[in-house]
C-alpha positions in Angstrom: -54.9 -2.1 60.1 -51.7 -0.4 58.5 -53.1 3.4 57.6 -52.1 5.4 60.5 -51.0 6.1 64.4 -54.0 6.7 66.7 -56.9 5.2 67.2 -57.8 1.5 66.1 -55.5 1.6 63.2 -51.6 1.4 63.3 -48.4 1.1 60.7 -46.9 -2.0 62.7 -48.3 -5.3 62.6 -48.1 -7.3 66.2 -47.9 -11.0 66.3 -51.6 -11.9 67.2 -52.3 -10.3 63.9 -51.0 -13.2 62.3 -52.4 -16.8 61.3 -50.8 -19.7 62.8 -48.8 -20.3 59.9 -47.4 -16.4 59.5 -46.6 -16.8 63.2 -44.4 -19.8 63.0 -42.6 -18.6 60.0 -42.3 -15.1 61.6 -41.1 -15.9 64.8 -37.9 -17.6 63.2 -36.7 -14.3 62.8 -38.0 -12.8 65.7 -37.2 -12.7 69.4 -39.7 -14.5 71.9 -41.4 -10.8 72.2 -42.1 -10.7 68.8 -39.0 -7.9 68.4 -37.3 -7.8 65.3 -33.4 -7.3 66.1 -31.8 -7.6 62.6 -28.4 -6.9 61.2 -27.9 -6.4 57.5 -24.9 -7.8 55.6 -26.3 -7.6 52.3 -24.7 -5.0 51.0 -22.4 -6.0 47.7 -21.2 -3.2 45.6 -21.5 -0.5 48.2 -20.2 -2.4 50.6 -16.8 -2.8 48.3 -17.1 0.6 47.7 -16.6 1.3 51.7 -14.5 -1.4 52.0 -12.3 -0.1 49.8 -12.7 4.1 50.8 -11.6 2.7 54.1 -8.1 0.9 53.1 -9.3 -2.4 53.7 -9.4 -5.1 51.0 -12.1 -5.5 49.0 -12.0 -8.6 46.9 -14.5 -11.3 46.9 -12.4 -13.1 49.4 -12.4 -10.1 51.6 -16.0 -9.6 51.3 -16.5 -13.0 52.4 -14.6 -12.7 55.3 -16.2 -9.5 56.4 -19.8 -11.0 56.4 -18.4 -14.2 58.3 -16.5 -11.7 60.9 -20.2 -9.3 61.3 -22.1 -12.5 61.7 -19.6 -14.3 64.2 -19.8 -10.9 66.2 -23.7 -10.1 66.0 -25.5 -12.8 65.3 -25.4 -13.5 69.5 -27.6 -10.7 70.1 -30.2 -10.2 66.9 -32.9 -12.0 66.1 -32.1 -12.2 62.2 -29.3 -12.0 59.9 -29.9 -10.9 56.3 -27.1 -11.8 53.8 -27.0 -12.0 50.2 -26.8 -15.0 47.9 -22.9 -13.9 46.5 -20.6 -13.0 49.4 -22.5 -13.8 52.5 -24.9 -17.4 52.3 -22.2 -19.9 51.4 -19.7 -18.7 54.0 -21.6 -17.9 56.9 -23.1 -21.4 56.5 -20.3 -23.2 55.9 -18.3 -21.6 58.5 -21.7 -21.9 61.1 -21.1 -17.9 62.3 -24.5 -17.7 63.1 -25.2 -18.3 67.0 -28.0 -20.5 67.9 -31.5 -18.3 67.6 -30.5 -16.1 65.0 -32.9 -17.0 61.6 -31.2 -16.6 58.4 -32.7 -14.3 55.3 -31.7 -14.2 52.3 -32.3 -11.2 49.6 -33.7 -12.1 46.8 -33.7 -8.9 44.8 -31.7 -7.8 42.0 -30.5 -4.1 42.3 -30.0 -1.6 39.7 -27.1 1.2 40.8 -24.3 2.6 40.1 -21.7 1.5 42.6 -21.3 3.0 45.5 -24.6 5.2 44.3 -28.3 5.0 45.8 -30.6 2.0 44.2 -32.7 3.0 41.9 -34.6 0.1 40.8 -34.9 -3.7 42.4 -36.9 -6.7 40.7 -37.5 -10.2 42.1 -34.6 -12.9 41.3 -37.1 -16.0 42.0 -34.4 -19.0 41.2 -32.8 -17.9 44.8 -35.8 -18.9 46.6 -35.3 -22.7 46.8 -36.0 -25.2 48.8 -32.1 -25.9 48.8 -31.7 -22.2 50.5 -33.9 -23.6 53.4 -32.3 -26.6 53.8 -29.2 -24.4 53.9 -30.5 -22.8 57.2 -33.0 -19.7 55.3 -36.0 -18.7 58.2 -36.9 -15.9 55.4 -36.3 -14.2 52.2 -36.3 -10.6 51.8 -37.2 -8.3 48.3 -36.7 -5.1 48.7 -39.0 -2.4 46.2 -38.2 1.2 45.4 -41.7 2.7 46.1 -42.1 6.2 44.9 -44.6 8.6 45.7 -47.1 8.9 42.6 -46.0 5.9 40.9 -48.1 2.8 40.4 -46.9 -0.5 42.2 -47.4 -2.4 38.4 -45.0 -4.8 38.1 -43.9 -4.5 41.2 -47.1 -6.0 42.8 -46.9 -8.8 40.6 -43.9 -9.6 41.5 -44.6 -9.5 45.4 -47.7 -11.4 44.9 -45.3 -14.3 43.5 -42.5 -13.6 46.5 -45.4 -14.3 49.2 -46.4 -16.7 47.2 -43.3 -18.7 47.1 -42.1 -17.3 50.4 -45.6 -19.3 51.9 -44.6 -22.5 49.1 -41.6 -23.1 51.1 -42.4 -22.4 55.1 -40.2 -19.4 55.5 -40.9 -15.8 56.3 -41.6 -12.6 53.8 -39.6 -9.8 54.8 
């Protein structure tokens, strides 16, 4: 299904690919067409980085007030909002910045980089993925892996297996 353009097979998966259940969860993040429109304020040590390049402040408080600001601005149009479990989940929530159909994901990976510098490694931080978070307003999680070309998936498909997995545990979305 995912090895190619042309013919019968394709790299994008449509919604009546999906079982019943991956539909629901899916569509929390999606719009009625099945169109992903997502903006990503996830970003923590790079975002500082630019924060500060640019003269603005760049504390935590800042931070905060940034992802707050992006979602109060965006959320009205996208489908999804991805925001991190530091600067962006407690105050987006508590200040209800996202606008009514707009599903909430959280990351769940830990990065390894240098700020301001490209990741060069992510693993799975599982004690994020809660049934707290989705109580909070989560739709999906998100784990991002560094795939490179020649290297096995090892650990990293372990790790995935047991994001799904808990992903599916708790009635949300694997992005």
């Amino acid at each position: 299904m995912h090895a190619g353009l042309g013919g019968a097979s394709r790299w994008w998966i449509q919604m009546e690919d999906l079982d019943v259940v991956e539909r629901e969860t899916v569509s929390a993040i999606a719009r009625p067409n099945g169109v992903f429109a997502l903006v990503a304020v996830d970003q923590q040590d790079t975002l500082r980085v630019l924060l500060a390049r640019a003269g603005k402040g760049s504390t935590d408080e800042d931070m905060c007030r940034f992802k707050v600001s992006v979602a109060r601005c965006l959320s009205d149009g996208a489908s999804g909002l991805l925001v991190d479990p530091i600067f962006g989940l407690e105050p987006v929530t508590r200040e209800h910045a996202i606008a009514p159909g707009c599903g909430l994901i959280l990351t769940v990976d830990r990065l390894v980089q240098e700020p301001g510098g490209p990741v060069v490694d992510t693993s799975l931080d599982e004690s994020l993925m809660t049934a707290a978070a989705v109580e909070r307003g989560v739709r999906a999680f998100k784990c991002m892996v560094v795939w490179r070309p020649g290297v096995g998936s090892g650990p990293h498909s372990i790790e995935l297996e047991r994001f799904i997995a808990g992903c599916r545990r708790l009635g949300v979305a694997s992005v």
